[in-house]
N, C-alpha and C positions, 0 to 999 in steps of 0.2 A: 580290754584291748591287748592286756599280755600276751594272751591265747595264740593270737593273731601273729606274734614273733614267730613262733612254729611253723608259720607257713611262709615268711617272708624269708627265713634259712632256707625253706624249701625251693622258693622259688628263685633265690641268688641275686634277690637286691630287695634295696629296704625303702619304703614309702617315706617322701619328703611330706606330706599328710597322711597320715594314718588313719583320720577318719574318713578317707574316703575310701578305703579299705574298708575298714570296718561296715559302713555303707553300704557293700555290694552283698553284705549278707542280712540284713533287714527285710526281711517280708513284710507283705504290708498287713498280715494277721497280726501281727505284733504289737502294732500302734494302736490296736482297739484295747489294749489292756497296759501299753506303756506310754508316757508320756516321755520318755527320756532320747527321742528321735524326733526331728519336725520333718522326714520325711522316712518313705522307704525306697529297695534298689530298685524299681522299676524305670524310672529316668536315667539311670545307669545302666540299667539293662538294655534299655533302647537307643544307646549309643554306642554300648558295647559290639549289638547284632548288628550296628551299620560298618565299625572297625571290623571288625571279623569277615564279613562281607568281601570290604577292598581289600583284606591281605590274604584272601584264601582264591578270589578272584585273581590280583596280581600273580601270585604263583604260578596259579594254572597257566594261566594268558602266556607267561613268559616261558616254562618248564616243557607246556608239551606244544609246542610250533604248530604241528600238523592237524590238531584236533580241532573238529569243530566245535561251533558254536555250542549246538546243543549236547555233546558230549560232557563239554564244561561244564556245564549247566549241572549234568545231571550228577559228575561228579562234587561239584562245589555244594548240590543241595544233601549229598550225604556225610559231608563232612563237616557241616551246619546246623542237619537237624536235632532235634530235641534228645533223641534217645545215645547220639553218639555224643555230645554232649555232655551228657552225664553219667555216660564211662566216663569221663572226661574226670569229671567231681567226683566219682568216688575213688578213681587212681589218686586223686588230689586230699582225700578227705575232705570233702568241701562241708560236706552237711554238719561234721563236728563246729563248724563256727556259727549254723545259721542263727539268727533270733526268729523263732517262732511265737503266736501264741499258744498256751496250753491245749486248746482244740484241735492248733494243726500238727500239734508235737503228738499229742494220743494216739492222731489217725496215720503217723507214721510219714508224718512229712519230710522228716530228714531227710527219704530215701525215694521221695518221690522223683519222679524223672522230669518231670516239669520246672519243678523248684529247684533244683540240683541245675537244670538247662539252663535257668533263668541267672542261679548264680554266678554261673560260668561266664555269661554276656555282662552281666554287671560287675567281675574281677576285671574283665577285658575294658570294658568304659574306663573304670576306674584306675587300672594302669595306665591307659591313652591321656588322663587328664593331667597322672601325676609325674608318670615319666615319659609320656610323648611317644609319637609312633614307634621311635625306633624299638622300645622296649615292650612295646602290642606287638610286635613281631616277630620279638625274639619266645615271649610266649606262646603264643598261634602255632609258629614254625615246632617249636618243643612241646607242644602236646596235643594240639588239631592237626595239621600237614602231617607230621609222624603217622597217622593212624592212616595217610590214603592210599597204602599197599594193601593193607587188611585188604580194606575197603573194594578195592582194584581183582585183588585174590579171591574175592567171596561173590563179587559181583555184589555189594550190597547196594550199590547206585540203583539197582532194579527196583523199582516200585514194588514191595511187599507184599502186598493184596494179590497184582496180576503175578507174581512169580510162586505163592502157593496155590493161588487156582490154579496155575498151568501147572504144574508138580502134582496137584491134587486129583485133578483131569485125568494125568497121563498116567497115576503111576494106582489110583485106587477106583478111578471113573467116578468122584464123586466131586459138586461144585459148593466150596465152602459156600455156607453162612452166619451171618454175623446177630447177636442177639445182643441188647442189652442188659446188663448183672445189675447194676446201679450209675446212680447222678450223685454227688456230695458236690456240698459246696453253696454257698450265694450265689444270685445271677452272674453277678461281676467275677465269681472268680469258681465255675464248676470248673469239677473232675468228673469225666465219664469214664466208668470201666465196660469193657465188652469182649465177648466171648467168642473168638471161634468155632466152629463145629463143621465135624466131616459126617455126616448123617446125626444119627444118636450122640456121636463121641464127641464131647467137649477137649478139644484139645490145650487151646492154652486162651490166656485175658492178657491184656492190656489196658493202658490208663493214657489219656490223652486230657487235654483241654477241649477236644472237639470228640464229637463219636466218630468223626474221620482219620482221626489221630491215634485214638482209642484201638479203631481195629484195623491201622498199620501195625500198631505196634505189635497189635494181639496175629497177626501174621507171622510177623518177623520173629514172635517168639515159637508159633507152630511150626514154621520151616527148622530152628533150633532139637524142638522136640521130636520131630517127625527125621531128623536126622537128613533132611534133604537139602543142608550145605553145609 
């Protein structure tokens, strides 16, 4: 739990429970090989995503008047999902605290974007529990909300898939598709990697929980490579 001081400096206040801190980085691979947890952060995590939720919704609602419905929407869902997230974790060093097990330490979990996303929702639960909304807010505000210029600047609210097919369309005449590289993982808890391709040319992979997660991401990183934002 010492470890965990180095981020509680960081973050400019100290847990009245500590283990629930500590909590929000338990995977639940971990518990197959330790007994020293009766649970892991996934229950954290799914109160965290519903906090983050209302305080990224209230901003919007209140900050931009004039926008509609679905505008919010689409901004609120990129500032939410999985991959901005976990920029999120590694500006934070989040993966230096996780408890993995040795299987998912090997396959490089620390730095997966899923697990990283997951802890980020489970920091945010676990603040809400121990110091109450006001201090989910002050979090949120200081490292989610910060990032919705990027955001706004890049146009990354655009659905990833339709914005390199339509880049890909207009600028090489060719229409991505999507293959699968590999599955890991148990039923309950795969990783799908998937690949992009602009004819022959494998452009870039992505990792998701879903193959449709998988190849946003594996988009999002082609529009990167492909220099077309």
């Amino acid at each position: 739990m010492a470890e965990l001081k180095k981020l509680e400096k960081k973050l400019g206040f100290t847990f009245k429970k500590p283990e629930l801190m500590e909590l929000a980085f338990v995977h639940r691979s971990f518990l197959n090989e330790n007994n020293e947890y009766a649970e892991h952060n996934e229950r954290l995590e799914f109160l965290g995503d519903a906090v983050l939720e209302l305080i990224v919704t209230e901003y919007l609602y209140l900050t931009f008047e004039k926008e509609a419905e679905g505008q919010l929407t689409n901004w609120r869902s990129a500032l939410v999902r999985g991959d901005n997230l976990a920029k999120i974790a590694r500006d934070l060093k989040l993966g230096e605290y996780l408890k993995l097990s040795k299987g998912e330490e090997n396959s490089g979990g620390r730095d997966k974007d899923y697990i990283l996303a997951n802890a980020v929702e489970a920091l945010i639960g676990a603040i809400y529990l121990d110091k109450g909304f006001k201090w989910a807010k002050v979090f949120i505000d200081q490292y989610v909300i910060v990032k919705l210029d990027e955001i706004l600047k890049h146009k990354l609210y655009i659905d990833g898939k339709s914005q390199f097919q339509e880049l890909a369309q207009a600028k090489v005449e060719i229409t991505p598709e999507y293959k699968l590289v590999k599955e890991e993982g148990p039923d309950h808890d795969k990783e799908f990697t998937m690949a992009v391709y602009l004819g022959a040319e494998k452009v870039a992979e992505g990792k998701g929980k879903s193959k449709q997660a998988a190849e946003e991401q594996a988009a999002r990183k082609g529009l990167e490579v492909k220099g077309w934002i």
